[in-house]
C-alpha positions in Angstrom: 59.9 -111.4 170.6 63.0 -110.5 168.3 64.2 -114.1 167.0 67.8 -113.4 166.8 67.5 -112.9 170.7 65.2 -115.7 170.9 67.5 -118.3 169.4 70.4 -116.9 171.5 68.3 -117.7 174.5 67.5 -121.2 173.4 70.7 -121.9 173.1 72.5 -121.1 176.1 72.6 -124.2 178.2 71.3 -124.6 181.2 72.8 -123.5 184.5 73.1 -127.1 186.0 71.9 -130.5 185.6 68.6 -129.8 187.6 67.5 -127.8 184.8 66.7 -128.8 180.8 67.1 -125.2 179.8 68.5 -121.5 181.0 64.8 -120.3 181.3 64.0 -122.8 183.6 64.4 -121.0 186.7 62.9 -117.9 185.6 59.1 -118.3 186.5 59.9 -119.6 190.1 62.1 -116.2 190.3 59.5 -113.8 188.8 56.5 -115.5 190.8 58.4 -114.7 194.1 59.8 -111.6 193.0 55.9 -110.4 192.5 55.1 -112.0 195.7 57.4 -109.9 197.5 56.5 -106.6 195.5 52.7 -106.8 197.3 54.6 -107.6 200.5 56.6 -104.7 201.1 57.3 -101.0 200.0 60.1 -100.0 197.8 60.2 -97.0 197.9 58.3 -95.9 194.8 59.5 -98.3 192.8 56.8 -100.2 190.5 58.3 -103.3 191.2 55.3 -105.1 191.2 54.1 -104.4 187.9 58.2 -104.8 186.3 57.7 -108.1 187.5 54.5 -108.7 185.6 55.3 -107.1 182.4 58.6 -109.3 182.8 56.4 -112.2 182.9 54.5 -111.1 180.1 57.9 -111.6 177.9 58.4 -114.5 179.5 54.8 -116.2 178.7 55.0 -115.0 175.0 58.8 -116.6 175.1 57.6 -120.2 176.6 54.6 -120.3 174.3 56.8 -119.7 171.4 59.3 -122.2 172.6 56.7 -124.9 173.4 55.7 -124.7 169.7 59.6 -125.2 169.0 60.0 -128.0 171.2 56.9 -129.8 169.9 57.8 -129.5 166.4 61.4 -130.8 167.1 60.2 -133.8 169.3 57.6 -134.4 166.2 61.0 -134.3 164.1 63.1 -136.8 166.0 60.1 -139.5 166.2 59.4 -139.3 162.3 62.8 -139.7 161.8 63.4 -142.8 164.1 60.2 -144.0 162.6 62.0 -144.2 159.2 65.2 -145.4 160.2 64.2 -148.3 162.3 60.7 -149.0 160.6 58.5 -148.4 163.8 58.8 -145.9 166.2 60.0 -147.8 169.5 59.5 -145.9 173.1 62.5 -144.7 175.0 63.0 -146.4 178.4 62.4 -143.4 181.0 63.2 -143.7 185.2 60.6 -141.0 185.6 57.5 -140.0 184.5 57.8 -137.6 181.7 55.6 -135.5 183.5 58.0 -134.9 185.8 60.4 -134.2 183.6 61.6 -130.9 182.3 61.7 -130.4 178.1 64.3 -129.3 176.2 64.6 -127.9 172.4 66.7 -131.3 172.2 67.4 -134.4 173.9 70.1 -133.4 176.8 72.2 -136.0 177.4 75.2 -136.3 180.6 78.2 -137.3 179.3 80.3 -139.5 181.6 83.7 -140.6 181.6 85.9 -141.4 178.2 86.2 -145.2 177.4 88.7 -145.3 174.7 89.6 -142.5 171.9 90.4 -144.2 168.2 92.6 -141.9 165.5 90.5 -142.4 162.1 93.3 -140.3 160.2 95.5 -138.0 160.0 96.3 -135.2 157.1 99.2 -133.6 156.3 97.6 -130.0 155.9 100.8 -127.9 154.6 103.2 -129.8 151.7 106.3 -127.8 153.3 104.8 -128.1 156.2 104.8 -131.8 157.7 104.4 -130.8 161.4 100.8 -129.1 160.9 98.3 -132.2 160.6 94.9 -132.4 161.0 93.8 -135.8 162.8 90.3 -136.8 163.3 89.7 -139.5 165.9 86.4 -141.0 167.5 85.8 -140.7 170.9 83.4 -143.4 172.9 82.2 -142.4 176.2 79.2 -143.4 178.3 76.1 -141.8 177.7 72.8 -141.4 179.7 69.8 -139.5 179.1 69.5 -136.4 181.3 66.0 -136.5 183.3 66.5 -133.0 185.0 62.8 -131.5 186.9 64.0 -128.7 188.4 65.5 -129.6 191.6 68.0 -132.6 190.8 68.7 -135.2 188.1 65.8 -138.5 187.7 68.5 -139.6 185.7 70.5 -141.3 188.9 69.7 -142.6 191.9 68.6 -140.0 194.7 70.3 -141.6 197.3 73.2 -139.9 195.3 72.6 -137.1 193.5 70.6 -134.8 196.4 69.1 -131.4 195.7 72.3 -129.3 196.9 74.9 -131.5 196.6 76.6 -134.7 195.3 76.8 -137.8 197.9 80.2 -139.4 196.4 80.8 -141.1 199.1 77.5 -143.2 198.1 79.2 -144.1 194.7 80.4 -147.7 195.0 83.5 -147.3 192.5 82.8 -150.8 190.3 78.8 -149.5 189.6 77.5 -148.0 186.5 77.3 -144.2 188.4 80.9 -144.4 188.8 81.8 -143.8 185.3 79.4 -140.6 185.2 80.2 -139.7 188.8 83.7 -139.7 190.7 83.7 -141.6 193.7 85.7 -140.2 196.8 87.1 -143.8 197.2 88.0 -144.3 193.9 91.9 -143.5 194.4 91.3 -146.1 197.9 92.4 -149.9 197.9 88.9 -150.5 199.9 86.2 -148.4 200.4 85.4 -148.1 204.1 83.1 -150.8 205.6 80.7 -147.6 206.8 80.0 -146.5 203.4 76.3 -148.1 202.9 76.3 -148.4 198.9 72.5 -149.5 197.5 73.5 -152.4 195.5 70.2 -152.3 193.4 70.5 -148.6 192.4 73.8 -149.5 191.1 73.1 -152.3 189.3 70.1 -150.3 187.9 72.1 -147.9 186.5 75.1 -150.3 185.5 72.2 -151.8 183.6 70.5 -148.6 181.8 74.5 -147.7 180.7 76.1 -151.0 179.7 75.6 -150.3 175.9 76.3 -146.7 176.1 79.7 -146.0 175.1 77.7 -147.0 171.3 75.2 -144.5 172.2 77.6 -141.8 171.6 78.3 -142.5 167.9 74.0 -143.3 167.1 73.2 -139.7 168.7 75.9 -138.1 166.4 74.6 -139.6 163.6 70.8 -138.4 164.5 71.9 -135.0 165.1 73.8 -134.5 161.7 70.2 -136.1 160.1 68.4 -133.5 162.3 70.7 -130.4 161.8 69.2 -129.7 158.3 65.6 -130.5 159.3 65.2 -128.5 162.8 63.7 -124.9 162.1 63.2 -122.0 164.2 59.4 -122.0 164.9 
């Protein structure tokens, strides 16, 4: 596998937040694409064995990405290990298993909670209107928990396979500041609505700290940038 293509690969993100990667969808793809070429006749077209020489590449490109992925998760614990003196467990909603990897942690990023101007510097001397200001931004942060087919990371009474339920986002809970509800701009929300009260407070709970969480993964991924190698 050429690395320059590899890399760009890895880094393209995924297509949506039921998937951890790009690649993600491509085995489910190529396994029916085969199944179909024993099916039915294309008219001379090997389309049967494109599809397995295509998932040749991509066995050789997971293998080599698994090693990547590895390494990197061996990374981040080593380096939490040092920094906090013992390596401590991240709370998960789902069993890893379940859970689709990534080169990196994936995080969602919900809505902004406040934006602080550190400084500002006057870049030009006869030029006062061109400045350069550098301000620090803290939003709420949650751990993305994708598996293929929606999002562990919030309640499924919400977030379904095709589509978003907004209607089931109670605007005071914790999902509403990583999720719009459709009442939001309302007074009242609508005595029909059924909201799950413990799914809310669930997830009001796993985000009350996070608008800090922003400014700890920063940190990590500076210490990491320098460290993280292509495999």
């Amino acid at each position: 596998i050429n690395p320059a293509v590899f890399e760009y690969v890895v880094s393209l993100p995924p297509p949506s937040y039921n998937y951890a990667k790009f690649t993600d969808w491509a085995r489910a793809f190529l396994d029916t694409y085969i199944a179909d070429a024993k099916k039915y006749y294309y008219g001379g077209f090997p389309k049967e064995e494109t599809g397995k020489e295509t998932m040749k590449f991509l066995e050789a490109y997971e293998e080599k990405l698994s090693k990547k992925i590895q390494y990197n998760q061996t990374l981040i614990s080593e380096l939490e290990e040092s920094k906090n003196g013992e390596l401590k467990d991240h709370p998960q909603t789902a069993s890893t298993n379940a859970v689709l990897k990534s080169v990196l942690p994936v995080y969602v990023i919900g809505r902004t909670k406040n934006e602080e101007k550190l400084q500002e510097i006057q870049l030009l001397e006869d030029s006062p209107d061109v400045r350069l200001i550098e301000s620090q931004v803290h939003v709420f942060l949650k751990e993305s928990l994708p598996n293929g087919t929606t999002n562990l990371a919030f309640p499924p009474s919400i977030v379904r396979e095709s589509y978003i339920a907004t209607s089931q986002v109670h605007p005071g809970s914790g999902v509403a500041n990583f999720i719009q509800s459709m009442y939001s701009g309302s007074d009242s929300q609508p005595s029909t609505v059924q909201t799950d009260v413990l799914q809310a407070l669930e997830m009001q709970n796993n985000v009350g700290n996070s608008e800090e969480g922003v400014n700890g993964e920063q940190k990590k991924a500076v210490g990491l940038e320098e460290k993280i190698c292509c495999c």
